[in-house]
C-alpha positions in Angstrom: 16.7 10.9 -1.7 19.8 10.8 -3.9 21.7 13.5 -3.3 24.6 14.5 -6.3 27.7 16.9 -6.1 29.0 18.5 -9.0 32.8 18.9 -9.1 32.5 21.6 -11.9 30.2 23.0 -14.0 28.8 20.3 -16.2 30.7 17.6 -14.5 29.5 14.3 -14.2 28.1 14.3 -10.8 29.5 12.0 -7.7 27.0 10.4 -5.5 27.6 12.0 -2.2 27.4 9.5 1.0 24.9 9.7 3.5 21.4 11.2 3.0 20.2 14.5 4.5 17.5 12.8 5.8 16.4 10.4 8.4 13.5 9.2 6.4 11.4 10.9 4.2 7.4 11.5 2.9 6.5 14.5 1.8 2.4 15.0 2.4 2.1 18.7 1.4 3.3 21.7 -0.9 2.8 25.2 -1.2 5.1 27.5 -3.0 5.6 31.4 -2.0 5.7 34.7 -4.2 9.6 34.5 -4.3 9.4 30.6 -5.8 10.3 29.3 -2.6 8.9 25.7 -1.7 7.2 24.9 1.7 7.6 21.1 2.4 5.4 19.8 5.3 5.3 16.3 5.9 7.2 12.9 7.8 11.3 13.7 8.3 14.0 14.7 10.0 16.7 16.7 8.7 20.1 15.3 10.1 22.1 19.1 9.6 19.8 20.9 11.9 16.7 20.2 14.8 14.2 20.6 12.2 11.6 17.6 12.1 8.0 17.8 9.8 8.5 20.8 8.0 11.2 23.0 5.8 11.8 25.4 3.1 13.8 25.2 -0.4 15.2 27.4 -2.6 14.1 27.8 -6.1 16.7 24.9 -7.0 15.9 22.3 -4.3 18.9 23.5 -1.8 17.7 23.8 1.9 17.4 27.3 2.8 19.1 27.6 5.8 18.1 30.6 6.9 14.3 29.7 7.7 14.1 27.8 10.8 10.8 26.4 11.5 11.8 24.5 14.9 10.9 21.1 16.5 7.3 20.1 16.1 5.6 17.7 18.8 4.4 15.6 17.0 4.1 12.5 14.0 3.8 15.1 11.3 2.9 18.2 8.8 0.1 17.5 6.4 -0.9 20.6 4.8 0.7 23.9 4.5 -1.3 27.5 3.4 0.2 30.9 2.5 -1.6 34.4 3.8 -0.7 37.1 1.6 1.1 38.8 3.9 3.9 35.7 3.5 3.0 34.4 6.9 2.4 30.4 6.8 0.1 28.1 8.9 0.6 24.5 8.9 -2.0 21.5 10.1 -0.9 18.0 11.2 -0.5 15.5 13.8 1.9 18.0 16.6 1.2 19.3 20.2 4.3 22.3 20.1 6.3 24.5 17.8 8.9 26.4 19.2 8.4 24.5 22.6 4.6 26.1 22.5 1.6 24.6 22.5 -0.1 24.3 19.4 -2.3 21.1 19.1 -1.9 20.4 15.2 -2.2 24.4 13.7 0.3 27.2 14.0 1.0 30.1 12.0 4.8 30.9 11.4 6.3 34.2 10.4 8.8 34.3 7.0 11.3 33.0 8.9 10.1 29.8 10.2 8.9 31.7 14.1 6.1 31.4 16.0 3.4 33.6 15.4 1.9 34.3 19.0 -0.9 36.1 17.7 -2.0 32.8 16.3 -3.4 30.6 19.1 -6.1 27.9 19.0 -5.6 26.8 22.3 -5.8 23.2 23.5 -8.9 22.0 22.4 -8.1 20.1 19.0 -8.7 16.7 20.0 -7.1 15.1 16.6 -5.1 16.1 13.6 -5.2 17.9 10.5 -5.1 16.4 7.3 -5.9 19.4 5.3 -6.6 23.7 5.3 -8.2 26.0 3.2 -7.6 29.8 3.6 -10.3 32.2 2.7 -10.1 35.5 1.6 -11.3 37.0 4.9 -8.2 35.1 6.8 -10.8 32.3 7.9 -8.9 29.3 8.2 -11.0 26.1 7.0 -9.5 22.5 8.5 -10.6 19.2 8.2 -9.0 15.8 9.6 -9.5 13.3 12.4 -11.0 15.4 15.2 -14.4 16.0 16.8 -14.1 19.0 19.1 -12.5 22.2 18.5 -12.0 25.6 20.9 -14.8 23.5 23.5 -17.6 23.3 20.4 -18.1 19.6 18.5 -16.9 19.7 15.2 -16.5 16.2 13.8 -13.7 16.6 11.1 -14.3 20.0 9.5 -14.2 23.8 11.4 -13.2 27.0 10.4 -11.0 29.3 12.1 -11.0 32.8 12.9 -7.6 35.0 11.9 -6.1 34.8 15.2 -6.9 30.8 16.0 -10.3 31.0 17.8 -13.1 28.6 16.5 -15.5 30.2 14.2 -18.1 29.0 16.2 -21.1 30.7 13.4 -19.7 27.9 11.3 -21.5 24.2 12.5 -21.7 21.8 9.4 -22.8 19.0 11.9 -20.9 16.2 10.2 -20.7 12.5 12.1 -18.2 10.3 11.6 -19.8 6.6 11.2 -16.1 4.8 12.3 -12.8 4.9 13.9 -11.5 5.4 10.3 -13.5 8.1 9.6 -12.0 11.8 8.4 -12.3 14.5 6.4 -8.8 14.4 3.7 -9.8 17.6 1.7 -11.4 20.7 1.6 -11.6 23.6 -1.3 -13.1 26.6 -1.4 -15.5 28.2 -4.1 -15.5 31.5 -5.3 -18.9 32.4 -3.6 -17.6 31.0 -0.1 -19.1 27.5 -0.2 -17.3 24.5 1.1 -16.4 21.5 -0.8 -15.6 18.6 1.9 -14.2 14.8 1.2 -13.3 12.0 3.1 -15.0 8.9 5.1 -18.1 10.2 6.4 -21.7 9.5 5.9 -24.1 12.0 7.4 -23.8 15.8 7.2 -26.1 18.3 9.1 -28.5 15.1 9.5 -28.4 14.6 5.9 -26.9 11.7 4.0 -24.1 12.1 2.1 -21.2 9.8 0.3 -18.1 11.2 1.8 -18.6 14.5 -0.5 -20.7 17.3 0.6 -21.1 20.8 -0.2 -21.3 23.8 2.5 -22.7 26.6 2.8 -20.9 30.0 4.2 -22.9 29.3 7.6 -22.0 25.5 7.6 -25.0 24.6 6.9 -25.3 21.4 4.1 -26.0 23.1 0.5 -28.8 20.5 -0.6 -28.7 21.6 -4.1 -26.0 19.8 -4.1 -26.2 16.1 -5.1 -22.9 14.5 -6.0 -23.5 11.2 -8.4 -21.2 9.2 -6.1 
């Protein structure tokens, strides 16, 4: 990151020593109602504690007055916005706040811990990726197999205050030590679109794409020409 003073207005700029971070990759985006910018990914800001995760302002300047903590953890892979302004992130962490979260919080609009957000301790691997539903179901998909005590190889869903949905079993199996689920979208009728390195789902084989129904279940209607 270059980072570029202005002495005036409309002054060539001056390139300003040091960088404001440690290292830098950014793996997810989500922008707010206000045009604010949620950044979740692999730094460390040098100017404060804050490691993973941040907010900008509408011009790109760190807004200082959103403070999301130090997570435990390697990083902040996807980012999702309720309507109510409250924010859950997904990742590779153990804490926020100095609280257990094993890789899913939900923050309040200024960067807190929401306590009535709580999946426990029984996410055995991280996030990669969330989908929000309407109902404040939380959808997640990454590297793990068990979730709230249930199996759930790389894809669950999440009930509004953290609990596993467990009325959601799409029975995926991962076929390697590579294997993950990278992305999840949601249709307008509630079905589940998943991707990543996997090969069977609900018993069924599939070519790292698959289609969900609202139960879980694998939609066999359809058949992806992959």
């Amino acid at each position: 990151i270059l980072v570029v003073k202005h002495a005036a207005e409309g002054s060539p700029g001056t390139l300003l020593t040091g960088n404001p971070y440690t290292y830098t990759t950014v793996f997810s985006l989500a922008t707010q109602a206000d045009g604010k910018i949620l950044v979740g990914g692999t730094f460390a800001l040098n100017a404060t504690n804050w490691i993973n995760f941040t907010r900008l302002n509408t011009n790109g300047t760190l807004d200082t007055g959103f403070d999301p903590g130090t997570s435990g953890g390697s990083s902040v892979a996807a980012v999702a916005i309720q309507p109510d302004g409250k924010m859950l992130i997904g990742g590779a962490f153990t804490a926020v706040h100095s609280t257990g979260r094993p890789g899913i919080a939900r923050l309040n609009a200024t960067g807190g811990l929401d306590p009535n957000f709580d999946p426990g301790s029984a996410i055995d691997g991280g996030i990669l990726t969330t989908a929000l539903q309407p109902d404040g179901k939380l959808v997640i998909g990454g590297t793990f197999t068990t979730v709230g005590g249930l199996a759930r190889t790389g894809l669950a869903r999440l009930n509004p205050d953290g609990s596993v949905d467990s009325t959601f079993s799409p029975g995926i199996q991962f076929v390697a030590t590579a294997s993950f689920i990278r992305s999840v979208a949601l249709q307008p009728d509630g079905k589940v679109l998943a991707t990543g390195i996997f090969v069977v789902a609900n018993g069924t084989q599939s070519r790292s794409i698959a289609r969900f129904n609202t139960d879980g279940n694998l939609d066999d209607s359809f058949q992806p020409y992959l």
